[in-house]
Backbone as a ProteinNet text record, in pm:
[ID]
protein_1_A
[PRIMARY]
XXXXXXXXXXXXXXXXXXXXXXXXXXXXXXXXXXXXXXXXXXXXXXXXXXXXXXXXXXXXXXXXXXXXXXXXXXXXXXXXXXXXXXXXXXXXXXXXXXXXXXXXXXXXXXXXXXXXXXXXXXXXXXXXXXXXXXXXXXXXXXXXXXXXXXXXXXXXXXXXXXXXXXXXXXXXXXXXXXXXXXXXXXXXXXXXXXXXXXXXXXXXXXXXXXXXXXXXXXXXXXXXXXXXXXXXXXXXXXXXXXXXXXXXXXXXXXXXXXXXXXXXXXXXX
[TERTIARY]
13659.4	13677.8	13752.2	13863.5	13954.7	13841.5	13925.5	13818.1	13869.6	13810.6	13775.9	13943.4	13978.9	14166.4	14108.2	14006	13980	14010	13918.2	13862.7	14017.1	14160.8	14234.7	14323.1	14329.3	14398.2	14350.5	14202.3	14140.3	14171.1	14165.4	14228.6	14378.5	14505.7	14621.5	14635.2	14584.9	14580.4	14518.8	14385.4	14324.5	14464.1	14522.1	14639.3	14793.3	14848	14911.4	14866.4	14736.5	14740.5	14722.6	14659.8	14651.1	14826.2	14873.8	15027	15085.3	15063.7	15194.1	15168.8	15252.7	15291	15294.5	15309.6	15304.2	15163	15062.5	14937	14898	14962.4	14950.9	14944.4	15032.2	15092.2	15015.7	14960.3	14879.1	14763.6	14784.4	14749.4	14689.8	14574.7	14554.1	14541.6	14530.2	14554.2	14638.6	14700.8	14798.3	14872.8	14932.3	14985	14958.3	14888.8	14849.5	14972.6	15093.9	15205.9	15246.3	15329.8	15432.7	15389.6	15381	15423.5	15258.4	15329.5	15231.6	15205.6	15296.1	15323.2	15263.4	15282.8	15233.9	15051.9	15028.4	14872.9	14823.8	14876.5	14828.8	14775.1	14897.7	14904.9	14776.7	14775.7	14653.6	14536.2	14524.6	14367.1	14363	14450.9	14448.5	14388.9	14464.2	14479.1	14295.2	14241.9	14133.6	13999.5	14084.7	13956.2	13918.7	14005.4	14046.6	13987.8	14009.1	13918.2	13772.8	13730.6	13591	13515	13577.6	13552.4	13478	13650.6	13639.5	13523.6	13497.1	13391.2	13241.5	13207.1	13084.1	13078.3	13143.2	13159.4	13129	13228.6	13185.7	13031	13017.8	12898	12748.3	12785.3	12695.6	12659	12790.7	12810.9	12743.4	12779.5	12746	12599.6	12541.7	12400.3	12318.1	12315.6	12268.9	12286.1	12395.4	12438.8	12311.5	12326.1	12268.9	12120.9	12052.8	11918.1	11890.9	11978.3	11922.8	11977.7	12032.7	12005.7	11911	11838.6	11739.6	11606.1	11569.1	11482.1	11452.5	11555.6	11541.3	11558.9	11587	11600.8	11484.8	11596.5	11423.6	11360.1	11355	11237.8	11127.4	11157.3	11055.4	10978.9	11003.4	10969.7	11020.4	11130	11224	11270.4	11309.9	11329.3	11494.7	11593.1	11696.6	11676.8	11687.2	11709.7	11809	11786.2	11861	11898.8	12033.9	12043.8	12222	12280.7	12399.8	12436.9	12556.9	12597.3	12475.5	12473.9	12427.5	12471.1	12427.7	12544.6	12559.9	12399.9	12417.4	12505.7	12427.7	12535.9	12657.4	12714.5	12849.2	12946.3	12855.7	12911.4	12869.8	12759	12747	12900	12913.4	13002.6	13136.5	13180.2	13303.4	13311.4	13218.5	13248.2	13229	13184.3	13131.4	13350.8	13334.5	13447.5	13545.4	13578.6	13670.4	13704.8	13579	13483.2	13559.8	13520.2	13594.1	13741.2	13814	13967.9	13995.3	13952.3	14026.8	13992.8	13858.6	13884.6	13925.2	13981.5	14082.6	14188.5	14272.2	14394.9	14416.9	14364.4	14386.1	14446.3	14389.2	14435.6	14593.1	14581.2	14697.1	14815.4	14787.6	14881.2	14916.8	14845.6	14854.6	14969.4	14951	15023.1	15153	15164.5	15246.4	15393.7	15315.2	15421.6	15437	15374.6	15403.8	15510.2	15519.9	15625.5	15753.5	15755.1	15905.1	15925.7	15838	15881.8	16037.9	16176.5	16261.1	16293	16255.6	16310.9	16280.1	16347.1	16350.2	16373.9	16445.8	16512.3	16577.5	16540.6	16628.3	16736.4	16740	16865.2	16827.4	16970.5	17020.2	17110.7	17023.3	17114.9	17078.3	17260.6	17251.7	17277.5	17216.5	17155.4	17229.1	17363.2	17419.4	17441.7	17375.1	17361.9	17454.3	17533.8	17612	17605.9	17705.8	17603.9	17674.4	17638.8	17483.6	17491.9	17485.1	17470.2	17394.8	17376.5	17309.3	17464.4	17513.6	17580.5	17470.1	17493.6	17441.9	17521.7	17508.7	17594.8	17497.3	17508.5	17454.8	17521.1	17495.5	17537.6	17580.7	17676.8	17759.6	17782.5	17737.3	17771.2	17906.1	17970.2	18097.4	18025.4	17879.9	17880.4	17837.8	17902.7	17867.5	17806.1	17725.4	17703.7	17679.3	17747.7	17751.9	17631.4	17524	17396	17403.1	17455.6	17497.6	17343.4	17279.8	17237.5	17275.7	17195.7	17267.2	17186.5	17086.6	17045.7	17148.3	17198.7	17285.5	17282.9	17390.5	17410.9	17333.3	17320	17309.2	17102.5	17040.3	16945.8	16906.2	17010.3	16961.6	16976.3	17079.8	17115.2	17028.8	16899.1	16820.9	16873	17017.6	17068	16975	16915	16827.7	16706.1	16632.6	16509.3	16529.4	16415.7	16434.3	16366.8	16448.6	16363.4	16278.3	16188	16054.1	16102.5	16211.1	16277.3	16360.1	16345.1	16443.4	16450.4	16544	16653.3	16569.9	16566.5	16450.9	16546.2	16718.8	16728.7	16883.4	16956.9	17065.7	17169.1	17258.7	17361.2	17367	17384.1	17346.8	17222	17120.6	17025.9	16993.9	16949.8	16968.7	16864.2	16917.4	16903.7	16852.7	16706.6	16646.9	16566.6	16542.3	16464.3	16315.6	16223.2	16074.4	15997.7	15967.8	15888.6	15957.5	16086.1	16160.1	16165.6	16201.9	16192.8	16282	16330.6	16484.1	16463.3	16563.9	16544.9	16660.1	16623.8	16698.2	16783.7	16902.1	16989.3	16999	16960.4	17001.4	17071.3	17230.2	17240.7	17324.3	17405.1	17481	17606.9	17696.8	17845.1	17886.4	17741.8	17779.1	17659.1	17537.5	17411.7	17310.4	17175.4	17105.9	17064.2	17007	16935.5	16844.1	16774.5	16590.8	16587.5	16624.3	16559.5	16427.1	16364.5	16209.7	16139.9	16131.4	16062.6	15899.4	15851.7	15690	15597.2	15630.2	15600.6	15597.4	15732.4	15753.3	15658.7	15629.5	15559	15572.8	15739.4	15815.8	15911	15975.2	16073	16146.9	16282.9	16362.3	16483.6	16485.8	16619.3	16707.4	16877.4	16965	17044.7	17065.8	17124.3	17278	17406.7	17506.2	17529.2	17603.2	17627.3	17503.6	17392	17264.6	17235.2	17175.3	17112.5	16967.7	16843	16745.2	16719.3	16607.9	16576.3	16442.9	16386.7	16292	16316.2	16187.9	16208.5	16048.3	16125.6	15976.6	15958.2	15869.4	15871.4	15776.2	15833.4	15798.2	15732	15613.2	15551.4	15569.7	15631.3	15586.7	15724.4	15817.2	15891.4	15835.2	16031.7	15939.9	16043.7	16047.9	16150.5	16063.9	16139	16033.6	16140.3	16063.8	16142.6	16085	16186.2	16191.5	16287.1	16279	16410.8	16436.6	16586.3	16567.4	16483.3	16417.2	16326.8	16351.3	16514	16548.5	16598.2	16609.8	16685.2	16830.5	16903.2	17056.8	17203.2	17158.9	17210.7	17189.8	17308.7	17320.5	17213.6	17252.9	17214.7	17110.7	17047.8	16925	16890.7	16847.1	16714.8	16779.8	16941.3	17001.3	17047.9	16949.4	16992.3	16854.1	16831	16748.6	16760.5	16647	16652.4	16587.7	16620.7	16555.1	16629.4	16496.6	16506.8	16452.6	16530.2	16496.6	16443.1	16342.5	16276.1	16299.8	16383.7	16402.4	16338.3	16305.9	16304.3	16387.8	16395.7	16443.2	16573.1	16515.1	16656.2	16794.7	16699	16760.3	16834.4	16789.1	16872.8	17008	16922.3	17061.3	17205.4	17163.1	17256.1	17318.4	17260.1	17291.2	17417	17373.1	17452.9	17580.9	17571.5	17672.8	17778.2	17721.3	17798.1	17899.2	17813.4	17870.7	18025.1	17975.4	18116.1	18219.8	18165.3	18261.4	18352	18283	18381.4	18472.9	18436.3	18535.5	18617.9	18614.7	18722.7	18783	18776.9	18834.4	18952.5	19100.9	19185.4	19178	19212.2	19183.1	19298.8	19285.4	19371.2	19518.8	19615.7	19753.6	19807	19681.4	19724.1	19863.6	19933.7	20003.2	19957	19931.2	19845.1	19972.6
4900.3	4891.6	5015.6	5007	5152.3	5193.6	5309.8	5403.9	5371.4	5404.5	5373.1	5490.1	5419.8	5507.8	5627.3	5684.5	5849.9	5922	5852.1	5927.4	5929.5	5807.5	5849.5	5959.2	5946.7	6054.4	6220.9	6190.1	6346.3	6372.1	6279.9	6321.4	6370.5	6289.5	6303.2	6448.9	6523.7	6636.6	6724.4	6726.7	6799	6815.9	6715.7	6727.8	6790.7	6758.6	6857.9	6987.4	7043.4	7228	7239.9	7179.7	7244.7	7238.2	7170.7	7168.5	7219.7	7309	7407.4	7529.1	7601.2	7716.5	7851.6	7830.3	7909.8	7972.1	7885	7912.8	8074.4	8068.1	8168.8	8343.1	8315.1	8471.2	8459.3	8350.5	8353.1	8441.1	8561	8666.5	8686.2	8711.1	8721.2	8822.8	8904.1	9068.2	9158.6	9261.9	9347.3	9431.4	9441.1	9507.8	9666	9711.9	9882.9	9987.8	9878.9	9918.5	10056.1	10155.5	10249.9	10372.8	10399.7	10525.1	10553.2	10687.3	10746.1	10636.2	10642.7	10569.7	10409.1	10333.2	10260	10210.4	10354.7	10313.7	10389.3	10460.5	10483.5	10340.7	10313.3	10179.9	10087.3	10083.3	9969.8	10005.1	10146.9	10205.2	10185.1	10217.6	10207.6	10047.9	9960.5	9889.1	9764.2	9831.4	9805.9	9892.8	9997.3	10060.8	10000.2	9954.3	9854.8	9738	9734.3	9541	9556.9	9658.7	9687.8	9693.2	9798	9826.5	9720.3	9637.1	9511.5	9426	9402.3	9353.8	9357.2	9510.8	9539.6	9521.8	9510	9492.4	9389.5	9279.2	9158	9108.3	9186.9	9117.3	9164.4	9295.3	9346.6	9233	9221.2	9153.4	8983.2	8970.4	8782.6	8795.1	8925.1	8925.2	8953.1	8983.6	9042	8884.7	8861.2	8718.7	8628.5	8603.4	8472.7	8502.9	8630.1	8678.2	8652.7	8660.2	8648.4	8500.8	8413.5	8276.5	8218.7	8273.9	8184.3	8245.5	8355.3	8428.3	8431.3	8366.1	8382.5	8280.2	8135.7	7986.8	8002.9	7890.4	7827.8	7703.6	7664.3	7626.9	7665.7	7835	7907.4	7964.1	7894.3	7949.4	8086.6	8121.2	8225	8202.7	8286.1	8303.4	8399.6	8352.9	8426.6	8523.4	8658.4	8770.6	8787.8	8814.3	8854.8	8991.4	9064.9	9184.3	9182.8	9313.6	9343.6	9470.5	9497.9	9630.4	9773.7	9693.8	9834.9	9902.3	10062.4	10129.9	10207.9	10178.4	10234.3	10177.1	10025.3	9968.3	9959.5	9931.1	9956.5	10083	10186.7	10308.5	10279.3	10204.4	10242.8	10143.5	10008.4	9891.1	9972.6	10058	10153.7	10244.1	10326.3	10470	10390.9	10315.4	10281.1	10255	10134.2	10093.4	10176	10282	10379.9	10491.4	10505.1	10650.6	10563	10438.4	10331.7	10316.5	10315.1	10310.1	10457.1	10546.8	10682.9	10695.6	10686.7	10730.4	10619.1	10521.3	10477.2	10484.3	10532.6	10599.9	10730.8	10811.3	10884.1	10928.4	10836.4	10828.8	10707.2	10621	10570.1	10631.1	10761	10839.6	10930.7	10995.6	11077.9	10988.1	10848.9	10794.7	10748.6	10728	10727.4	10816.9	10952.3	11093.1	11088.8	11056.1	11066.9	10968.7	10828	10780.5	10805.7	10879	10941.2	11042.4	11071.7	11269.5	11230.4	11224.3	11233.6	11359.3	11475.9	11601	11616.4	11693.6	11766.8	11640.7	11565.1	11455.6	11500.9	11411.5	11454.5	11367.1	11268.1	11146.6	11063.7	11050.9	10965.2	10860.8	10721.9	10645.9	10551.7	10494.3	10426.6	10251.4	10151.6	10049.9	9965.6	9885.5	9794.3	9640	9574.7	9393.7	9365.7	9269.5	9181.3	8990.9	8938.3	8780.8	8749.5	8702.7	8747.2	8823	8950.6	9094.5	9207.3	9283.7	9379.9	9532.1	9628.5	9753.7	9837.4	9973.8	10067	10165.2	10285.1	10387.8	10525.6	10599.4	10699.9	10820	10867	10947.7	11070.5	11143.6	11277.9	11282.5	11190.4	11158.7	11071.5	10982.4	10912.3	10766.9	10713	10613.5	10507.5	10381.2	10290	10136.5	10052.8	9933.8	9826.5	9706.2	9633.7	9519.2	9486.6	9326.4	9218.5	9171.5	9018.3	8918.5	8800.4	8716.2	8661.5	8694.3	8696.5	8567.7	8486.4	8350.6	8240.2	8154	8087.2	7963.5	7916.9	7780.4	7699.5	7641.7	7567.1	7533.2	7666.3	7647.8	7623.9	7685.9	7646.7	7484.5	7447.2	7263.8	7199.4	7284.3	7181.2	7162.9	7184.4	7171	7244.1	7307.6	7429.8	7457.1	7494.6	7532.1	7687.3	7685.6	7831.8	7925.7	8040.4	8155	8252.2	8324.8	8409.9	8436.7	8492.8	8609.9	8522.1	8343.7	8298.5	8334.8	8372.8	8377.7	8510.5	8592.5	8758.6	8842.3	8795.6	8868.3	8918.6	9020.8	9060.1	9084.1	9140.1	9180.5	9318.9	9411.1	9540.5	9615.3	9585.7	9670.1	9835.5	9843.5	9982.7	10088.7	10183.1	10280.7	10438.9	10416.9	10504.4	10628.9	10738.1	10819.5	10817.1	10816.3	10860.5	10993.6	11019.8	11112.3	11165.9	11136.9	11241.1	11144.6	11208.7	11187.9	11082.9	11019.3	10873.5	10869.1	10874.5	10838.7	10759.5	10612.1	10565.8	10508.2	10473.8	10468.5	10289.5	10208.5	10072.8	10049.5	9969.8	9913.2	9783.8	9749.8	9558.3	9617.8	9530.4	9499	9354	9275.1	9118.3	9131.7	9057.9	9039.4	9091.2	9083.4	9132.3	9085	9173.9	9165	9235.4	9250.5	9300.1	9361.3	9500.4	9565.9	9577.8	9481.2	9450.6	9448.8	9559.2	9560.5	9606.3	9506	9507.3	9635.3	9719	9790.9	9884.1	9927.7	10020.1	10082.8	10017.7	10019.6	10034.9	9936.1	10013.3	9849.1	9828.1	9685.4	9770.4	9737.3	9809.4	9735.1	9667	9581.4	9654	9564.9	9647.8	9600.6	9616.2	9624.9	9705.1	9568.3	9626.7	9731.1	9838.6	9975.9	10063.8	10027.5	10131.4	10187.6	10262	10350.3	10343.2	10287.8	10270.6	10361.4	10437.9	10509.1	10464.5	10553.3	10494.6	10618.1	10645.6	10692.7	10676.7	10725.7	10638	10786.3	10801.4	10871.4	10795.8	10723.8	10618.7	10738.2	10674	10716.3	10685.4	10529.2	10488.3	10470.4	10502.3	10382.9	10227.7	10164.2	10045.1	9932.8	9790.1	9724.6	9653.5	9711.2	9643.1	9538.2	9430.4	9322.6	9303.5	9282	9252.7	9153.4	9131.6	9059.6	9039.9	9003.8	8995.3	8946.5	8998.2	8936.6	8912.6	8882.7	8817.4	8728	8589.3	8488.8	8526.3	8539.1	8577.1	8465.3	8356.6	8284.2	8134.8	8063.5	7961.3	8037.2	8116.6	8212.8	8313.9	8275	8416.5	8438.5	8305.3	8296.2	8336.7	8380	8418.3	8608.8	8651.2	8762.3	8876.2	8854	8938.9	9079.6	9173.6	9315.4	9373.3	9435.7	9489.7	9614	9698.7	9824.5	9892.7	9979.9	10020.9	10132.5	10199.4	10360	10430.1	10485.5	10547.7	10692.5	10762	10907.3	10955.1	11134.2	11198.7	11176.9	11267.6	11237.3	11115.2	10998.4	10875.1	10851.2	10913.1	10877.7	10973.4	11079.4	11157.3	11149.2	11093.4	11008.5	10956.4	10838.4	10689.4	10739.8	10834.3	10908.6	10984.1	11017.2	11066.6	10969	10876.3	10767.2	10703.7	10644.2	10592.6	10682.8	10802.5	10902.2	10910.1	10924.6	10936	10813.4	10691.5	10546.5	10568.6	10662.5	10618.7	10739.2	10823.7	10889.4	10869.8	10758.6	10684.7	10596.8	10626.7	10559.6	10430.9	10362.6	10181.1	10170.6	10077.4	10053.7	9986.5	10038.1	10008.9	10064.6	10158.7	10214.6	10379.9	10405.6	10511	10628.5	10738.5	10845.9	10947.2
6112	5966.8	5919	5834.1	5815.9	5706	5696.2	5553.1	5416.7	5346.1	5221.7	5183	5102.4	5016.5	5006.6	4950.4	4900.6	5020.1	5139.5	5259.9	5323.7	5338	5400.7	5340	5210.8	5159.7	5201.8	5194	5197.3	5385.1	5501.8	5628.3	5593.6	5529.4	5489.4	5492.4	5368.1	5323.5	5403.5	5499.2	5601.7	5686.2	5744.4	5849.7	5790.4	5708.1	5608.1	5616.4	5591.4	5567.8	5732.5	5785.9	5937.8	6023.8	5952.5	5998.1	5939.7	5886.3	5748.1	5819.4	5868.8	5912.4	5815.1	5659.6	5595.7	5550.6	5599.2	5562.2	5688.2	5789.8	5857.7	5817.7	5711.7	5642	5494.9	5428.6	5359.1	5335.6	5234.4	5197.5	5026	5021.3	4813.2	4782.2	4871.1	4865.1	4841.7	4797.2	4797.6	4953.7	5012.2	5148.9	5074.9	5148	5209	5194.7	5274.3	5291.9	5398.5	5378.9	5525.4	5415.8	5307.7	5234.3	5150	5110.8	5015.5	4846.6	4823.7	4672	4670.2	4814.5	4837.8	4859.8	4911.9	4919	4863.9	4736	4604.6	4506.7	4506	4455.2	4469.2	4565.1	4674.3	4678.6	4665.4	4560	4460.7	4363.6	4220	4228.3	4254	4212.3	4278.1	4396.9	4415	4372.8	4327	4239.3	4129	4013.8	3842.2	3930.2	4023.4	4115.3	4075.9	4124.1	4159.8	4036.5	3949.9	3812.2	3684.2	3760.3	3650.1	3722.7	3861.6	3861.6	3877.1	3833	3799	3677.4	3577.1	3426.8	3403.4	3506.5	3488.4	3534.8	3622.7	3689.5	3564.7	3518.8	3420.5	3255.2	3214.4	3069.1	3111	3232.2	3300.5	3285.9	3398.8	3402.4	3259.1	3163.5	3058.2	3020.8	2969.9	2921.9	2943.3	3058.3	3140.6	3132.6	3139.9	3094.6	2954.4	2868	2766.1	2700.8	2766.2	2732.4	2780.5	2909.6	2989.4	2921.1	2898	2855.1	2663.8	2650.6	2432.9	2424.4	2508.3	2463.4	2356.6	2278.1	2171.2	2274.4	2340.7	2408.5	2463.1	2439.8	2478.7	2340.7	2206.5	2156.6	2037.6	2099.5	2031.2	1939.3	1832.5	1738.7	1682.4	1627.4	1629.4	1562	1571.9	1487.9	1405.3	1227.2	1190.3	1145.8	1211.5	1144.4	1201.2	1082.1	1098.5	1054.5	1090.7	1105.4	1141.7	1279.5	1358.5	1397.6	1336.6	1374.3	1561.8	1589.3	1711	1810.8	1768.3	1894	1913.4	1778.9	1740.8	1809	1790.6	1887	2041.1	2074.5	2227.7	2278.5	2206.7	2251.4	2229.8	2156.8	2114.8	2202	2220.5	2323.7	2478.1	2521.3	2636.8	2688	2670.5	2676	2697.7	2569	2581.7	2673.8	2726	2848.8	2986.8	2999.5	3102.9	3108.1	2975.4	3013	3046.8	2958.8	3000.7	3137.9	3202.2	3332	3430.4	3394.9	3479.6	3428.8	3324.8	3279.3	3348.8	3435.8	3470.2	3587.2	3712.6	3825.3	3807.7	3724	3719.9	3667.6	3561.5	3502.4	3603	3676.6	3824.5	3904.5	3941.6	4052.1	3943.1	3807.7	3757.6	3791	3722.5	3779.7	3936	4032.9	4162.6	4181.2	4157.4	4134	4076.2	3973.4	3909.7	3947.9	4050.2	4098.1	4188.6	4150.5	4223	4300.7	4290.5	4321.9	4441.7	4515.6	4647.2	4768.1	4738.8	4833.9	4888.3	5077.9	5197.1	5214	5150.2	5194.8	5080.2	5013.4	4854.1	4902.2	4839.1	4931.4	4779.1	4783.1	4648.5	4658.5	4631.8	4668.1	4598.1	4574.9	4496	4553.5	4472.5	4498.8	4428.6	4536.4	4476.7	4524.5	4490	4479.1	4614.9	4766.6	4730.8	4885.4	4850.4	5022.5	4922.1	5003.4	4930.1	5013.5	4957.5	5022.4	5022.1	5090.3	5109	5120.8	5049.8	5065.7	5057.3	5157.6	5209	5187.4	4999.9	4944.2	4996.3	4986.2	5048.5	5195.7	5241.5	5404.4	5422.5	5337.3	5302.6	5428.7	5423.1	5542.7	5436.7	5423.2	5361	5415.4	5460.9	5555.8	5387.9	5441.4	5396.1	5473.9	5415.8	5466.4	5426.4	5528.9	5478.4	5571.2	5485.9	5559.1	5707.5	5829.1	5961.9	6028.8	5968.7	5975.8	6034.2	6111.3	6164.6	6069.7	6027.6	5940.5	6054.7	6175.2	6219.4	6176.9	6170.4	6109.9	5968.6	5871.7	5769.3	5769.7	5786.4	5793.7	5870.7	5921.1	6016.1	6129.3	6186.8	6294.3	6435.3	6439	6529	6496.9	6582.1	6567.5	6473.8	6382.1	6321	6397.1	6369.4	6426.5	6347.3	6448.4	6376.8	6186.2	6205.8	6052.9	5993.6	6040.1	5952.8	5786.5	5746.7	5609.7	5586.2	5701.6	5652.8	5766.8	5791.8	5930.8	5868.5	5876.3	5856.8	5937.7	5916.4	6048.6	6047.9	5932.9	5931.7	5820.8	5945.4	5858.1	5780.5	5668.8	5638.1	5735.4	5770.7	5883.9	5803.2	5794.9	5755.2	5852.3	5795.5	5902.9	5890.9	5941.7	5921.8	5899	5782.3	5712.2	5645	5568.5	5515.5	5346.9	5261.6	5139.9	5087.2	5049.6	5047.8	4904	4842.2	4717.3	4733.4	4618.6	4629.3	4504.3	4459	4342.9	4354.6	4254.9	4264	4105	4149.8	4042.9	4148	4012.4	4085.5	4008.8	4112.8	4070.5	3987.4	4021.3	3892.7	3796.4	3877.1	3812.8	3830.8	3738.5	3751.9	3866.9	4005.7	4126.6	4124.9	4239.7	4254.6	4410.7	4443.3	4537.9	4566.6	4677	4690.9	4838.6	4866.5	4984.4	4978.3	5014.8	4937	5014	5157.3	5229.5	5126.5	5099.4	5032.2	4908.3	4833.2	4712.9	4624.1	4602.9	4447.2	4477.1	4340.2	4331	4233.6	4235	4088.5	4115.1	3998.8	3948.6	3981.2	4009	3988.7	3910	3781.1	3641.6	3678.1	3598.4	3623.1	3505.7	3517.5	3480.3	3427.1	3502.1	3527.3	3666	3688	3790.9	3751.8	3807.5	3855.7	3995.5	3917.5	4042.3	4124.6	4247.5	4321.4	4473.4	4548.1	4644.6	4743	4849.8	4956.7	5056.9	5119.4	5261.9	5343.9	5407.4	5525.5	5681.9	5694.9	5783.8	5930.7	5960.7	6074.2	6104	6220.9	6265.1	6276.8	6238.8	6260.4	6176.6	6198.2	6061.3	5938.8	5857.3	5698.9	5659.1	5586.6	5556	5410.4	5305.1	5192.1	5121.5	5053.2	4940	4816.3	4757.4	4646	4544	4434.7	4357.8	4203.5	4166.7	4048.4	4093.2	4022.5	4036.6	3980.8	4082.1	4060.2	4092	4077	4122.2	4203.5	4260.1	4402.9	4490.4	4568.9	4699	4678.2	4578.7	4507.1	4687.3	4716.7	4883.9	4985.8	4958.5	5082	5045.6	5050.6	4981.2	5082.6	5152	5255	5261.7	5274.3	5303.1	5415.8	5486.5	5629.8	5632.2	5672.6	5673.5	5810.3	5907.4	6013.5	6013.8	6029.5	6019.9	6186.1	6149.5	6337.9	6333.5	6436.5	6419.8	6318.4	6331.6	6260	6400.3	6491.6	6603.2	6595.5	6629.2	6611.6	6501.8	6362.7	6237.8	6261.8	6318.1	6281.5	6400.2	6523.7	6621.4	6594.5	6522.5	6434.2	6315	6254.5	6152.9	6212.3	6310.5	6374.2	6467.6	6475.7	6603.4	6425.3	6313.5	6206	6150.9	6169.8	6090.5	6233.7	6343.5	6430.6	6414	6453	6420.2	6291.2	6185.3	6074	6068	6183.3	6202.8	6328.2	6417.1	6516.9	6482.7	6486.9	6423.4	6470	6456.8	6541.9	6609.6	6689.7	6841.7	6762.4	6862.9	6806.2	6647	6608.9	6495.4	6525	6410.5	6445.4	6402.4	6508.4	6422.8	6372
[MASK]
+++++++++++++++++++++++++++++++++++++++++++++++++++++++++++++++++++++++++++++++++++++++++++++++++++++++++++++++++++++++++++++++++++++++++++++++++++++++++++++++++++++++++++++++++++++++++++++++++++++++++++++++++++++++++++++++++++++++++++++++++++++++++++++++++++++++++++++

């Protein structure tokens, strides 16, 4: 005897989430993230968690005590009175004693965020529709990131791979532990420098400079992307970022300037 319509729908849907691949990376949490600024953030932001839910759990419990406990089925009687002034102040100062001291540590990680000064490498970040450039201020090295995903996968033609539409051809080439500040604006539209490791997103607005800076702890590749809708290609607009040593960056930095003072073959010097 088949099952009853509810029951096949509710298998339908059981076999659907156990077959969705995206449920894997399925996360309701905030990422910890590579940097200081980042797991500032990720306290702050689970400390105001915690906060809000002893508050809640306090105002619920009181609540729920005193509907079960003052029902008129028990007999109770509503009180009348108004403008008290005590409580009035405890419900006023209580509250207020609670935002300031969580205004405080957020005003702290505030300024830690805009502290631009004493940067080891200025690298200025411009989206266009749809690559992201990179230019690695007073060094004259510029890399252009283009989506490095194969048409044959986006069209379904191929199996996708691990980083599909998360993979580039030249990733930006950062060092580990050193200070990066970074400059974002656009040459068309508004775009969104967003690498969630990091612990910072900043538009890039054409004829603005948006600032932002990281000191990345770990080698390692971070993957991010654009996060304005900028278009056809917003989804083809990928960011990956490589953290090498200090050594390695500065190799890397040196192999880049040598090539662009390498005249090219059959050229006349």
């Amino acid at each position: 005897m088949s099952p009853a319509p509810q029951w096949r729908g509710l298998l339908l849907a059981l076999l659907l989430v156990n077959n969705t691949p995206a449920w894997a990376d399925y996360v309701l949490n905030m990422t910890r993230g590579v940097t200081e600024i980042s797991r500032g953030v990720h306290h702050l932001h689970m400390l105001i968690f915690w906060i809000c839910v002893v508050i809640g759990a306090a105002v619920f419990s009181v609540m729920f005590y005193a509907i079960i406990r003052h029902r008129k089925s028990c007999g109770r009687t509503a009180a009348h009175f108004h403008e008290n002034t005590v409580v009035e102040m405890i419900w006023t100062v209580i509250p207020f004693t609670i935002l300031i001291l969580m205004a405080i540590p957020a005003a702290e990680l505030l300024i830690k965020m805009h502290d631009y000064t004493d940067s080891d490498l200025s690298i200025k970040v411009t989206g266009h529709q749809w690559y992201w450039e990179y230019e690695y201020m007073g060094e004259g090295i510029t890399i252009v990131s283009r989506l490095a995903t194969p048409q044959d996968q986006i069209q379904n033609r191929a199996v996708k791979g691990p980083h599909y539409l998360r993979e580039v051809d030249n990733p930006l080439i950062v060092p580990e532990k050193k200070k990066i500040r970074f400059l974002t604006t656009s040459s068309d539209v508004i775009h969104s420098w967003w690498v969630p490791a990091l612990g910072f997103k900043r538009d890039a607005i054409p004829g603005f400079i948006n600032e932002a800076w990281a000191r990345i702890d770990d080698i390692g590749t971070l993957r991010g992307q654009c996060a304005e809708l900028c278009g056809a290609l917003h989804g083809f607009m990928p960011i990956v970022v490589e953290v090498k040593t200090e050594a390695e960056f500065a190799t890397w930095l040196a192999a880049q300037k040598a090539a662009l003072n390498t005249p090219a073959t059959g050229s006349t010097p």
